[in-house]
N, C-alpha and C positions, 0 to 999 in steps of 0.2 A: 504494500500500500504506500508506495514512493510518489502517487500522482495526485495533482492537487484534486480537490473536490471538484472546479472547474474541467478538467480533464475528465475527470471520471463521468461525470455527468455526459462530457461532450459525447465521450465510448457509447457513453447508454441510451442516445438520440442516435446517432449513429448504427448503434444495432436494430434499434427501433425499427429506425428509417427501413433498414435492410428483409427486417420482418414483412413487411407492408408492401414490398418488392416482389420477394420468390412465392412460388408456387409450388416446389420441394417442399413436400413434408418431413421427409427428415430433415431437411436444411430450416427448416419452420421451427422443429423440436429443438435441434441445438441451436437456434438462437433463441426462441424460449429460455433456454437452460441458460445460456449467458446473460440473459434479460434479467432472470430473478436472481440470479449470483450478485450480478451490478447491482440490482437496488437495494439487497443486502446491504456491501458494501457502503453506498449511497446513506444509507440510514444509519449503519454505525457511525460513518463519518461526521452525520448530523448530532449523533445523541454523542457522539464524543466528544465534538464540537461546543455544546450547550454544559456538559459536565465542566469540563474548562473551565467556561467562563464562569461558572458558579464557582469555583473555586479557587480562578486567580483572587489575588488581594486586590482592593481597589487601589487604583496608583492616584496619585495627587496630593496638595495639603491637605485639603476638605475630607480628605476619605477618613476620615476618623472621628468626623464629626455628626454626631446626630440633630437633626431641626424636628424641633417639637411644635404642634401648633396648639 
């Protein structure tokens, strides 16, 4: 998983596209099969993504301050 999430995304339109093309059914199943692998992928990289950022520190002076109203 070396490819940015723009890349991977790009593969997964790209396979798409190629789905929507052939008329092979086995060439229809294994890209199926690469179809649901990529959004796999796709979706870790989101929830990995979001864990992240829940868990960086907030950077700045202010981040240590709470506003009460």
């Amino acid at each position: 998983m070396t490819k940015t999430f723009d890349e991977a995304y790009a593969n997964y339109l790209s396979s798409l596209a190629k789905l929507d093309t052939t008329e092979d059914i086995f060439e229809k199943n294994v890209l199926f099969k690469q179809l649901t692998e990529q959004l796999s992928d796709l979706e870790y990289r989101i929830n990995n993504q979001g864990l992240t950022t829940l868990l960086e520190d907030p950077v700045g002076e202010d981040s240590d301050l709470n506003y009460w109203i």
